[in-house]
C-alpha positions in Angstrom: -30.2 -54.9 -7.4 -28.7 -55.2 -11.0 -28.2 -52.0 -13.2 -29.5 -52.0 -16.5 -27.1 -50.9 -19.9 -28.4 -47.5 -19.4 -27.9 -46.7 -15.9 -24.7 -48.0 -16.4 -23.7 -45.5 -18.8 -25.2 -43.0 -17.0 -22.4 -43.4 -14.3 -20.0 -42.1 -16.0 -18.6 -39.3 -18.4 -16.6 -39.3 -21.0 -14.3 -36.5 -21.8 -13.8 -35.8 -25.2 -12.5 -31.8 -25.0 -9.9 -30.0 -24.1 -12.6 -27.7 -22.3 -14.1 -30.8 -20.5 -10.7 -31.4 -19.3 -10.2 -28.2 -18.1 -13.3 -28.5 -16.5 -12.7 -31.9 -14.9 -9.5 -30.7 -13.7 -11.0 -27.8 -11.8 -13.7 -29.8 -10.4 -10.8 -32.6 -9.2 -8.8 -29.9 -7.5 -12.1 -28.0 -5.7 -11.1 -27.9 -1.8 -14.7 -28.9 -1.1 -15.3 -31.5 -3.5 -17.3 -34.2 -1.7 -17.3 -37.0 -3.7 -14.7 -39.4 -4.6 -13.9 -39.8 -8.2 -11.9 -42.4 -10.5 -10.3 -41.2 -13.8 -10.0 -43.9 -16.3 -7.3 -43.7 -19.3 -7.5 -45.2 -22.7 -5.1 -46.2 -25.2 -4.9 -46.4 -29.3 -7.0 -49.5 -28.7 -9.4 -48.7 -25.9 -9.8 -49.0 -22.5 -8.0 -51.9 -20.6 -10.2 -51.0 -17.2 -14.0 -51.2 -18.3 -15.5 -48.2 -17.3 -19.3 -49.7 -17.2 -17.9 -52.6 -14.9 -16.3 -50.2 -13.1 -19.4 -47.6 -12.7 -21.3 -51.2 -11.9 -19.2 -52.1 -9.0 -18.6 -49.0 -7.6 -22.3 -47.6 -7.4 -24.1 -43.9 -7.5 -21.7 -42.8 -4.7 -18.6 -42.7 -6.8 -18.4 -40.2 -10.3 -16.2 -42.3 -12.8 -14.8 -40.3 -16.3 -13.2 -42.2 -18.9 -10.5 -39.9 -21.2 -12.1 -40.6 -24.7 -8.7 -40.8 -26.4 -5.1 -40.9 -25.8 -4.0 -37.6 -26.9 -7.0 -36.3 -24.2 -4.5 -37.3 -21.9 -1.6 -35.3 -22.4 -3.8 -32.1 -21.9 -5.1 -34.1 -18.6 -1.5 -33.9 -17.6 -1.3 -30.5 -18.3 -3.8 -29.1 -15.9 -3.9 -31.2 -13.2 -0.7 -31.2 -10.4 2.4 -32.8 -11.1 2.6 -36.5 -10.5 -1.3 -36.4 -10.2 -2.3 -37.2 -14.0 -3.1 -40.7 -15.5 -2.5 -41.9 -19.4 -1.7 -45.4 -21.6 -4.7 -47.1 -20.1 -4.1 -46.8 -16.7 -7.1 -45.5 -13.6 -6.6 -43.5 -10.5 -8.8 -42.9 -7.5 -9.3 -39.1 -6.0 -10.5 -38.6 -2.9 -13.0 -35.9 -2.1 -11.5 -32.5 -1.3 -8.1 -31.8 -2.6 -5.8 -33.0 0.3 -4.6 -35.9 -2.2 -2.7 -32.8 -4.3 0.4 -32.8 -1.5 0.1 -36.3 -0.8 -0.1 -38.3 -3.9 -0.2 -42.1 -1.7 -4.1 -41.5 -1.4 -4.4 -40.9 -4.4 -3.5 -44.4 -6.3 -2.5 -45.6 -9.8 -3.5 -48.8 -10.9 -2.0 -50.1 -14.2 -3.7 -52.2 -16.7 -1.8 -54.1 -20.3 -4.5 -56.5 -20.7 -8.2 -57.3 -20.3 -7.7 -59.6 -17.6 -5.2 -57.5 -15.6 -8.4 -54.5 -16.3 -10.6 -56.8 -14.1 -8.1 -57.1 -11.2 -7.3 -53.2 -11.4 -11.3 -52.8 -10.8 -11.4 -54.7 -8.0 -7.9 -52.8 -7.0 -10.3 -49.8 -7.7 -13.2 -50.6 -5.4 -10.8 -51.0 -2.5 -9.1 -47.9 -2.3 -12.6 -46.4 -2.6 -13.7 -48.5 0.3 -10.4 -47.1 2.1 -10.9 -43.2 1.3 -11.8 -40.6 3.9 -14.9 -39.3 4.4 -15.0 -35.8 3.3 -14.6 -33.3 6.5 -16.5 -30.1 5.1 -15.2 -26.6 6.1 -16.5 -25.3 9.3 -19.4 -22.3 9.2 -18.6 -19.2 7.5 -20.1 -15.9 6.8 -20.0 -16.9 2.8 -22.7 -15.9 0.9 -21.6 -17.8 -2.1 -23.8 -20.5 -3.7 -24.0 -24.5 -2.6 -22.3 -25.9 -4.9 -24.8 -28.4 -4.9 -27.0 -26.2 -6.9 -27.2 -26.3 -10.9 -25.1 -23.0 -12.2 -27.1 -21.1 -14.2 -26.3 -19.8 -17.7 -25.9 -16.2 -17.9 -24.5 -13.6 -20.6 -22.7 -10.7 -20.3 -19.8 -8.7 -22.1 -16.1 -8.1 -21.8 -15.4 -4.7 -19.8 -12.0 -4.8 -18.7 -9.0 -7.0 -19.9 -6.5 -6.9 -16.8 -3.0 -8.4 -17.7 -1.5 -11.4 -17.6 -4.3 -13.6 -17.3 -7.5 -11.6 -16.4 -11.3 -10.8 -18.1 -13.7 -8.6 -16.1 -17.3 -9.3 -17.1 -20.1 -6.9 -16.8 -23.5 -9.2 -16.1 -27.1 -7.6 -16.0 -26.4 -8.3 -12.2 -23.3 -8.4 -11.1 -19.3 -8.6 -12.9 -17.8 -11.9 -13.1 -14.1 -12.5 -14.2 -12.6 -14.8 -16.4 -9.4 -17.0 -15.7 -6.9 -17.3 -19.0 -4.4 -19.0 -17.2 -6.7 -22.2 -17.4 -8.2 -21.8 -20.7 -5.0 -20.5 -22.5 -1.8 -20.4 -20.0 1.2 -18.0 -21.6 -1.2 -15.8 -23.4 -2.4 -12.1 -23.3 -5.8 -11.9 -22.5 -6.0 -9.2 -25.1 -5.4 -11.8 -28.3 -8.6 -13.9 -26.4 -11.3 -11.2 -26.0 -12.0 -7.8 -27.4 -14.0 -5.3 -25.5 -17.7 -5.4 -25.4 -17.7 -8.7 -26.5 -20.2 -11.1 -25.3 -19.5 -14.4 -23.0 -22.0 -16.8 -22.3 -21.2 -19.7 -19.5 -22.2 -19.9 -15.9 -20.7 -18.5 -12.6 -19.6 -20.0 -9.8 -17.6 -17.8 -6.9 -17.2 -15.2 -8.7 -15.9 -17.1 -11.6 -17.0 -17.3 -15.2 -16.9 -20.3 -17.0 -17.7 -20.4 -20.8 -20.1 -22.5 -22.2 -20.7 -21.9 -25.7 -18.5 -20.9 -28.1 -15.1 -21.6 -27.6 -13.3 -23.1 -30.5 -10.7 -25.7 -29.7 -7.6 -26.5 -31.4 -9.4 -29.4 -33.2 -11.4 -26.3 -35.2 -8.1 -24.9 -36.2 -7.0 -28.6 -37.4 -9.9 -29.0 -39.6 -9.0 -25.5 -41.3 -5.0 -25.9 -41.5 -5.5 -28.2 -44.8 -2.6 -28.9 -47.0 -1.2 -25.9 -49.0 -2.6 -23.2 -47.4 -1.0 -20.6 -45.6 -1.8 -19.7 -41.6 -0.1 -17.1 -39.0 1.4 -18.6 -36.2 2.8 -16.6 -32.8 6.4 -17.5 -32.2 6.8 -19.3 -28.6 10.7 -19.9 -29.1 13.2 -20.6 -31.6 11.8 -24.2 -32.1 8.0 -24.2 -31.2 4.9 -22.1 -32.4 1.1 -21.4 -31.7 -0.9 -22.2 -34.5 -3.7 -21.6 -31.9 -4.2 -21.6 -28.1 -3.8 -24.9 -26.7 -2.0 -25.9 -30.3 2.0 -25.7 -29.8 3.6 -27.2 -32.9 7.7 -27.7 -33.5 9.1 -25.0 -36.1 12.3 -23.8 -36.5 12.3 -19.8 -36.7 14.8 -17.3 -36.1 12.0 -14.6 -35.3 11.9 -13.3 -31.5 9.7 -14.7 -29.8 6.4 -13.2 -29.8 6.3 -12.2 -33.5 3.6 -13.3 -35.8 4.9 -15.5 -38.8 2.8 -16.9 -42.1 3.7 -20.8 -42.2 2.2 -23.0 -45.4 0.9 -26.0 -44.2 3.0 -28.9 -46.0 1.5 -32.1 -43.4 -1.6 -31.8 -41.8 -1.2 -33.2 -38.1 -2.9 -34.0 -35.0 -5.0 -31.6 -32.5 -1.9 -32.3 -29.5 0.7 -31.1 -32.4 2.3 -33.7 -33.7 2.7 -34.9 -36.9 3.2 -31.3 -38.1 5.3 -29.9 -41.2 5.2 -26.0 -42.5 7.6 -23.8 -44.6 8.4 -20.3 -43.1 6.7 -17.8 -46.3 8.7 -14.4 -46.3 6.3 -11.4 -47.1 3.0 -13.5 -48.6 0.4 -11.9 -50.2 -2.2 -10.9 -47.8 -4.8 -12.5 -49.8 -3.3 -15.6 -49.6 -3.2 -16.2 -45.8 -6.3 -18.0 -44.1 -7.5 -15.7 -41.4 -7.0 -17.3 -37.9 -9.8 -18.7 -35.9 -11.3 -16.0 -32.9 -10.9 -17.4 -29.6 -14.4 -17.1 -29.1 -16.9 -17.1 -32.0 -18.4 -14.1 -33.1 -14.5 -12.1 -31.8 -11.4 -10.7 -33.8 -8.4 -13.5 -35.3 -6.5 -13.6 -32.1 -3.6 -13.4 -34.2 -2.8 -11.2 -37.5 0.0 -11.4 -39.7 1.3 -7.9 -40.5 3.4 -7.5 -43.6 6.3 -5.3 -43.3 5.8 -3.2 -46.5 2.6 -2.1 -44.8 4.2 -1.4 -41.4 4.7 2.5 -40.4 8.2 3.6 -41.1 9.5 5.3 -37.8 9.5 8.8 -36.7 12.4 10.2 -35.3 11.8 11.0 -31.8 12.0 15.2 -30.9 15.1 16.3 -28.9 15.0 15.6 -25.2 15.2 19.5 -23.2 17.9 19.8 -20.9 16.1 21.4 -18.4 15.1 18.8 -15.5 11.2 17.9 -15.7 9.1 20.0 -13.6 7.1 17.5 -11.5 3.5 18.4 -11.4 1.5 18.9 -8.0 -1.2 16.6 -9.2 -0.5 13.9 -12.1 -3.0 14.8 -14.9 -5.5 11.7 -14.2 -8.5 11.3 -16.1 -11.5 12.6 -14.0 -13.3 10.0 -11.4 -16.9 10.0 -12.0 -18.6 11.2 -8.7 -21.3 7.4 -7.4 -24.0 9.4 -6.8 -26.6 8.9 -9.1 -24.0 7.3 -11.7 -24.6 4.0 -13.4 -22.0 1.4 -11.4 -20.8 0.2 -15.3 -20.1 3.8 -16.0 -18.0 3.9 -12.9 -16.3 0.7 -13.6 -15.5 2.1 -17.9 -14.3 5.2 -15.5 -12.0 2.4 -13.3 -10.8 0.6 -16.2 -9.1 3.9 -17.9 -7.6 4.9 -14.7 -6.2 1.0 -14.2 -4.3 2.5 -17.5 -2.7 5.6 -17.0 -2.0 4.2 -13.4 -0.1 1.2 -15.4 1.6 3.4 -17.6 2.6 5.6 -14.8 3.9 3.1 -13.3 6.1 1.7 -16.3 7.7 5.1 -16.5 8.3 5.7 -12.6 10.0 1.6 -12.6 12.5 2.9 -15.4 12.9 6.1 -13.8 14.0 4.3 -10.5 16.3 2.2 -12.4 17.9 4.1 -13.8 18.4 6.3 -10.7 20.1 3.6 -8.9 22.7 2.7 -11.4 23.3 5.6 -11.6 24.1 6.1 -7.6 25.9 2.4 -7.1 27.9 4.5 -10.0 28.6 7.6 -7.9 29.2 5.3 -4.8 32.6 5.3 -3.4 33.9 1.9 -3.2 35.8 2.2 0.6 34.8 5.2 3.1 38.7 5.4 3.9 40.0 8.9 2.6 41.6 8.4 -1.1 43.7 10.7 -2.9 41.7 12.5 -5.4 42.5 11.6 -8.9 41.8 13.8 -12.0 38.6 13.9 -13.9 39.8 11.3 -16.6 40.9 9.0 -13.8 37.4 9.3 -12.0 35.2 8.9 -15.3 37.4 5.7 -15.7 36.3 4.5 -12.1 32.8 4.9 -12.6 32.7 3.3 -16.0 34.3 0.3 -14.3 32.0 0.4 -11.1 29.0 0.4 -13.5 30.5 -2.4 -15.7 31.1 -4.5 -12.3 27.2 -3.8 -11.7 25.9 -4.7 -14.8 28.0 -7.7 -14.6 26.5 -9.1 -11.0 22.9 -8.1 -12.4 23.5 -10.7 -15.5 24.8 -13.1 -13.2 21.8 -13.2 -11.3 20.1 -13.5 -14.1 22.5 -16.1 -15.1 21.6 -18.3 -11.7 18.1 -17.5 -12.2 18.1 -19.3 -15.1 20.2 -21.9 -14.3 17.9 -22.9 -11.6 14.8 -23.1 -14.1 16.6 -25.4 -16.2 17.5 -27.5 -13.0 13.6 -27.9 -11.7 13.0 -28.9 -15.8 15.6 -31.3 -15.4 14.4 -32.7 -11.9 11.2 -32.7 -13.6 12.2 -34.6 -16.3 14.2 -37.1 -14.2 10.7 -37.6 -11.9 8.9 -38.2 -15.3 11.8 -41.1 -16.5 12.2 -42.4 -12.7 8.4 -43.5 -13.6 8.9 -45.0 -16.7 11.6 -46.9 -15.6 9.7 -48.1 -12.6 7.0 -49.2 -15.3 8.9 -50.9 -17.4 10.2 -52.8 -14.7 7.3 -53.8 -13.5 6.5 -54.8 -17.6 9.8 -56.8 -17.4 8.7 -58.7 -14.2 5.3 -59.6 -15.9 6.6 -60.8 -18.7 9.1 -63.1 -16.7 6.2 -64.3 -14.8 4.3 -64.9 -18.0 7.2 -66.6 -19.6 7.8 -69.4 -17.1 3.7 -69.7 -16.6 4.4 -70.5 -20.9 7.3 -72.7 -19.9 5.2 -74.8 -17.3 2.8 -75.1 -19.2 4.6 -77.0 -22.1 6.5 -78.9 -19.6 3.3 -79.9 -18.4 1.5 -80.4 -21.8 4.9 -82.6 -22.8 4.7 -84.7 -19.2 0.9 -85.8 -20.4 1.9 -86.5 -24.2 4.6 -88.5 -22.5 2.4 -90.9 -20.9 0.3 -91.6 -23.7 -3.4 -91.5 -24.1 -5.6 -92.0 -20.7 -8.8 -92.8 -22.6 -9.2 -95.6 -25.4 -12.3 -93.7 -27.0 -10.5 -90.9 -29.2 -13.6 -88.5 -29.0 -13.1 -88.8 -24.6 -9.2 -88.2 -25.2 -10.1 -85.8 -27.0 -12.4 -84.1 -25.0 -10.2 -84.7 -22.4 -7.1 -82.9 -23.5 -9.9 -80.2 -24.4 -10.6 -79.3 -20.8 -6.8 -79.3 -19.3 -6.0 -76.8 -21.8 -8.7 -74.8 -20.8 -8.0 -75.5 -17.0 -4.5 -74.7 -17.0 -4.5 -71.9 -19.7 -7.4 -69.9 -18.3 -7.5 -67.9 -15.2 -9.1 -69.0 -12.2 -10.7 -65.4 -11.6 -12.0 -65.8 -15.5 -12.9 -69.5 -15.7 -16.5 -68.4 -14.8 -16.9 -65.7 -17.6 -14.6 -67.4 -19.9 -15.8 -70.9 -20.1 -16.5 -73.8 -22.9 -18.9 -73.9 -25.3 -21.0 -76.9 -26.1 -19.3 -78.7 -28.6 -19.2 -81.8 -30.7 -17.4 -83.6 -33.7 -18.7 -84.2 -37.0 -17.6 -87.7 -38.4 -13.7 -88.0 -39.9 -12.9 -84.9 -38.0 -10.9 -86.8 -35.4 -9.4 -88.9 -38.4 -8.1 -86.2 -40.1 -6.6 -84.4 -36.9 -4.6 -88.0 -36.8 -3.8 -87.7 -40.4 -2.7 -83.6 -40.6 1.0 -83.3 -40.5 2.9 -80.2 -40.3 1.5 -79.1 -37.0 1.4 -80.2 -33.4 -1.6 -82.1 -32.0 -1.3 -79.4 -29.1 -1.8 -76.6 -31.2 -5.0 -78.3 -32.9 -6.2 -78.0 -29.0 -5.1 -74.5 -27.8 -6.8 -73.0 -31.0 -10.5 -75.3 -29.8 -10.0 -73.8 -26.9 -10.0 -70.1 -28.2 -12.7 -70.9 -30.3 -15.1 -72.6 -27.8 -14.1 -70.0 -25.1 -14.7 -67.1 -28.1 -10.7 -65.6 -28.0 -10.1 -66.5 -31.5 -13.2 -64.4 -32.2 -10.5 -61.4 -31.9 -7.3 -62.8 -32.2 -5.7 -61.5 -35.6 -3.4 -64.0 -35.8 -6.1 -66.7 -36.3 -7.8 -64.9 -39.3 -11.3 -66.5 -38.4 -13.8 -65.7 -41.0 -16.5 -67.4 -42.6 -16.3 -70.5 -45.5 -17.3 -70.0 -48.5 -18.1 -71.9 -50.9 -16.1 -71.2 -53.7 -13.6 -67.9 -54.5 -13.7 -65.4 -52.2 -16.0 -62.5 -53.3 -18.3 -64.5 -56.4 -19.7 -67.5 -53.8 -22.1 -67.2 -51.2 -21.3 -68.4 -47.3 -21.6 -72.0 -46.5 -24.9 -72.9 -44.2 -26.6 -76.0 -42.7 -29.4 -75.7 -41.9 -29.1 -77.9 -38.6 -25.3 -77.4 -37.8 -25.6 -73.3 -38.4 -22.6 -71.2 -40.5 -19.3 -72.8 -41.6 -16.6 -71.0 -40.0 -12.2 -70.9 -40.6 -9.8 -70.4 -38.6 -5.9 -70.3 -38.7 -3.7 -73.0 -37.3 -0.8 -71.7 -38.7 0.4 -68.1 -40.6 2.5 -67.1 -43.1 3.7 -70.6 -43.8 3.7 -73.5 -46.8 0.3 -74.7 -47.3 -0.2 -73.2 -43.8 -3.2 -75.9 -42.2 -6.6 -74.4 -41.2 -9.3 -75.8 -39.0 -13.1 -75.8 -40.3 -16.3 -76.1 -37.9 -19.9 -75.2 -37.4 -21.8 -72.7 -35.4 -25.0 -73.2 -34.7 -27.6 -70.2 -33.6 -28.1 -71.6 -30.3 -23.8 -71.2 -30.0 -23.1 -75.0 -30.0 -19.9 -75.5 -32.2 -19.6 -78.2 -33.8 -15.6 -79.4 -35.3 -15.8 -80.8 -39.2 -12.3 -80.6 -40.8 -8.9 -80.3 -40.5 -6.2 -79.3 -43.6 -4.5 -77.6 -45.5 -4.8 -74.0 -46.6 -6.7 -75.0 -50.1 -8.7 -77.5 -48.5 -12.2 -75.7 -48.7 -14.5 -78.7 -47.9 -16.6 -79.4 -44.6 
C-alpha cells in the first residue's frame, strides 16, 4: 500500500523549541514508553537521512522526529543522558521503555555526510527497528494514575507554593499539581520563574504539570536584545552570564556570581549563545535598561537590575546579651488551621508558611550546630595520656592551633571535593573527544575509499582512451562513453533512481566537442552525465542557469518551441575563457546537446 505526501508528513514531527525538546526528551526517557522512536539530526544544509523516506519505510508503528535545526541539537544534548544525544546530521533508534539509558549498544547511531550514504543509514535504520525488543509492560499495580494512552487534558490553575531548589506547587480547581524547574530551567530558583498566585496553564500527567502556553523561550529574548540597548544579565561565573533561562552567553565579570549586572548589547547573536558581544555599564540609568522578559507571560522580569545608589544603606546590628538564650518550651509557630470544615487551599496557604519558619528554623539550628562542634574538636584534648598542665597563655595557644588544624582538614575536603568535579568534567570531556576522533576516523577511511574509487576510475577511463574508439559512428562512441561514465560513476544501489535522461545531439555539436581545446574530452562526458542524471541541477560548481539571449538582465531567455529552454552549464571555473556547454530541455525532460565553447560563446 503506497503512502501519499501527506501521510507521509504526518509520520513525523519536527522539533523546532527548546520546550518541544524538553518534551521529547521526557517522553524518550518514560519507563513505559511503548513505542520505538528514531531521532533524526540536521545540519546547516539539511537533513542527510530523509525523514519522509524514513517515516515511509518504517510505517505507523514507529514515531520518527526530525531536530529542525542544528543549534536544536545542542539543547537535545542537554536533556537527554550522556552519550544518548544525536547532532551534525546523524539518526538514532530508541527502543521503547528506557532500558537503552544504561546500555547505549541498543540504542544505535548511524552517521550520514552525503545523500547517498542518508539512503544506506535508512535502511541501517529499518533493521535495528526490526531487531528491537518488544516492550515488556510493568506488571499490575494498585495505580490509579491515567493510561498514558489517553489525551492530557488542559487545565489552569495558580502558583501556591514555590519549594526550593527546583519546585512549583499548583493549586487546580481539583487537585495540586507541581511543577519541575530542573527540566524547564536547570540551576535556577524557582522564585525568579513564578510569583505567587500566578496562573499556569498546561496539562497533567502523574502528578506533573506541564506548561502549554505561555512560556517565552530564549529566541523571545533574542528578538528584544537589539544592538545598543542595555539588558540585565544574572552572573553564572566569572566568564559566563544568563541573559535569560536557557540563554548562557560568555562575559567576562568580576561580580560574584549570582549578582545582577546591566550589559549593552554591542553584537546581536544566536538563541544557543553564540555570537555574543556586550560591554559591562557601571551604575546606568534606570530608564535606560530594557526590562527583562517574565518567565511566563503575564509574570514579574525574572531578573532586575538594582542600582546601588538606591540600595538601603545598612543598619548596624544591636548588641548581642550575654546572658545564654532561654530556650522556649514551644517554638513560637504560626497557628495550624484545625481540617474540619476548613477549605483544603486554606490549609495548604497554612502549610506553605509553616514550610517557612520550619526552613528558617532550621538554617539557624545548622549554624548553631556548627558552630558547637568546632568549638568542641577545639576543647578536645588531643591524647587521653595525662599531660602537664600548662598556663592559660599556653592553652589558648593550643586551641587556636587545634582549630586552625580543623579548619585546615575541612578546606581540604573541600579541596578533593572539587578536584573530583573537575576530574568527571575532564573524563567527560575526554568521552566527548574519544568520539570525535573515532568520527573523524571513520571520515578519513571514507575518504581513502573514495580517493582510490577516483583513482580507478581514471585508470580505467585512461585504459579505454588508450584503445581508441570502439565505434566508427561518433554519435554511438559517443553515446557509448556516455553510459560507462554513468555505469561506473553511479552507485549500484542509486542506478535505478539516478538514471539517464533521454537525450540527443543537435547537428555540429559533436564537431565542436572535436574542435574545443582547453579541456579533456572526459570532462565534456562526466558533466552529460550530471546533467542527464539531474546532479548539475545542484552542483555550484557547474553554475547551470538559463541562456539568454543577449546581456544578462535586458534580454529575454532563449526558447524553441520544439526543443524546449536553452540551458548553460560550466565545464570549467575561474579559468581563461573558461569553456561552457549549451543544450536544450524539452517539457517532456528530453535533453537535447547544441554547443560546445568558450565562455563568450552565446550561440545555440
Amino acid at each position: 500500500m503506497s503512502l501519499t505526501m501527506t501521510e507521509i508528513s504526518s509520520l513525523y514531527r519536527t522539533i523546532t523549541s527548546t520546550r518541544d525538546v524538553i518534551e521529547l526528551a521526557a517522553e524518550l526517557n518514560h519507563p513505559e514508553r511503548e513505542r520505538p522512536a528514531v531521532v533524526v539530526s540536521t545540519t546547516k544544509s539539511g537533513p542527510m537521512i530523509s525523514p519522509e523516506a524514513l517515516a515511509q519505510r518504517l510505517g505507523t508503528d514507529v514515531d520518527v522526529y526530525l531536530l529542525g535545526s542544528a543549534s536544536i541539537a545542542y539543547d537535545f544534548q542537554d536533556a537527554m543522558p550522556l552519550d544518548t544525544s544525536v547532532y551534525g546530521g546523524a539518526a538514532r533508534c530508541y527502543p521503547p521503555g528506557n532500558a537503552w539509558a544504561k546500555s547505549t549498544h541498543k540504542s544505535m547511531v548511524r552517521l550520514a555526510y552525503t545523500p547517498e550514504e542518508g539512503r544506506a543509514a535508512i535502511a541501517l535504520l529499518a533493521g535495528d527497528v526490526a531487531d528491537m525488543e518488544p516492550f515488556t509492560p510493568r506488571s499490575a499495580t494498585t495505580s490509579f494514575s491515567p493510561r498514558r494512552q489517553a489525551p492530557a487534558e488542559t487545565v489552569t490553575g495558580t502558583v501556591s507554593v514555590i519549594l526550593e531548589p527546583d519546585g512549583v506547587l499548583i493549586k487546580l480547581q481539583d487537585g495540586i499539581a507541581r511543577i519541575d524547574t530542573s527540566t524547564l530551567a536547570p540551576g535556577i530558583s524557582p522564585d525568579r520563574l513564578f510569583s505567587p498566585e500566578q496562573q499556569v496553564t498546561g496539562t497533567v500527567r502523574d502528578g506533573m504539570l506541564t506548561i502549554t502556553q505561555g512560556l517565552h523561550t530564549p529566541a523571545d529574548a533574542v528578538d528584544r536584545a537589539v544592538v545598543g540597548s542595555i539588558h540585565p544579565a544574572l552572573v553564572l561565573s566569572h566568564k559566563n552570564v544568563l541573559l535569560f533561562p536557557g540563554l548562557k552567553v560568555r562575559h567576562a565579570t568580576a561580580e560574584p556570581a549570582g549578582s545582577v549586572i546591566a550589559l549593552q548589547v554591542e553584537l546581536q547573536g544566536r538563541a544557543d549563545g553564540k555570537a555574543w558581544k556586550f560591554t559591562t555599564v557601571e551604575d546606568p540609568e534606570p530608564a535606560s535598561i530594557t526590562e527583562a522578559l517574565p518567565f511566563l507571560a503575564g509574570g514579574e522580569p525574572w531578573i532586575r537590575h538594582e542600582a546601588t545608589a538606591d540600595l538601603p544603606l545598612p543598619v548596624a546590628a544591636p548588641p548581642v546579651p550575654t546572658e545564654p538564650p532561654v530556650v522556649p518550651a514551644e517554638p513560637d509557630e504560626p497557628a495550624v488551621v484545625e481540617p474540619a470544615g476548613v477549605d483544603p487551599f486554606a490549609a495548604l496557604d497554612s502549610v506553605r508558611a509553616r514550610l517557612e519558619h520550619l526552613t528558617a528554623e532550621n538554617a539557624r539550628l545548622s549554624r548553631e550546630i556548627t558552630d558547637l562542634q568546632l568549638d568542641k574538636v577545639a576543647q578536645t584534648e588531643t591524647s587521653p595520656v595525662p599531660m602537664p598542665s600548662f598556663g592559660g597563655a599556653e592553652n589558648e595557644r593550643l586551641r587556636a592551633q587545634v582549630a586552625l588544624l580543623t579548619r585546615q582538614k575541612i578546606d581540604m575536603i573541600e579541596d578533593v571535593s572539587r578536584a573530583n568535579e573537575d576530574a568527571n568534567s575532564l573524563a567527560a570531556e575526554n568521552a566527548a573527544l574519544s568520539q570525535q576522533v573515532e568520527r573523524l576516523r571513520e571520515d578519513v577511511r571514507k575518504e581513502r575509499d573514495r580517493a582510490a574509487r577516483a583513482r580507478q576510475m581514471a585508470k580505467d577511463i585512461d585504459d579505454v582512451a588508450e584503445t581508441g574508439p570502439l565505434f566508427a559512428d561518433p554519435e554511438q562512441q559517443f553515446r557509448h562513453e556516455i553510459y560507462m561514465e554513468w555505469a561506473t560513476r553511479i552507485p549500484a544501489g542509486s542506478k535505478t533512481t539516478t538514471p539517464l535522461a533521454d537525450y540527443g545531439f543537435a547537428d555540429g555539436f559533436l564537431a565542436s566537442v572535436e574542435d574545443l581545446q582547453g579541456v579533456d574530452r572526459s570532462k565534456i562526458i562526466a558533466v552529460a552525465v550530471e546533467v542527464l542524471t539531474g546532479l548539475a541541477d545542484s552542483m555550484p560548481g557547474r553554475d547551470m542557469h538559463r541562456l539568454r539571449g543577449g546581456v544578462a538582465g535586458t534580454s529575454t531567455y532563449v526558447e524553441d518551441p520544439q526543443l524546449g529552454t536553452a540551458w548553460r552549464v560550466a565545464l570549467q571555473v575561474k579559468t581563461a575563457s573558461a569553456r561552457r556547454m549549451h543544450f536544450w530541455r524539452g517539457t517532456d525532460g528530453r535533453i537535447v546537446f547544441a554547443t560546445v565553447g568558450l565562455h563568450d560563446d552565446m550561440g545555440i
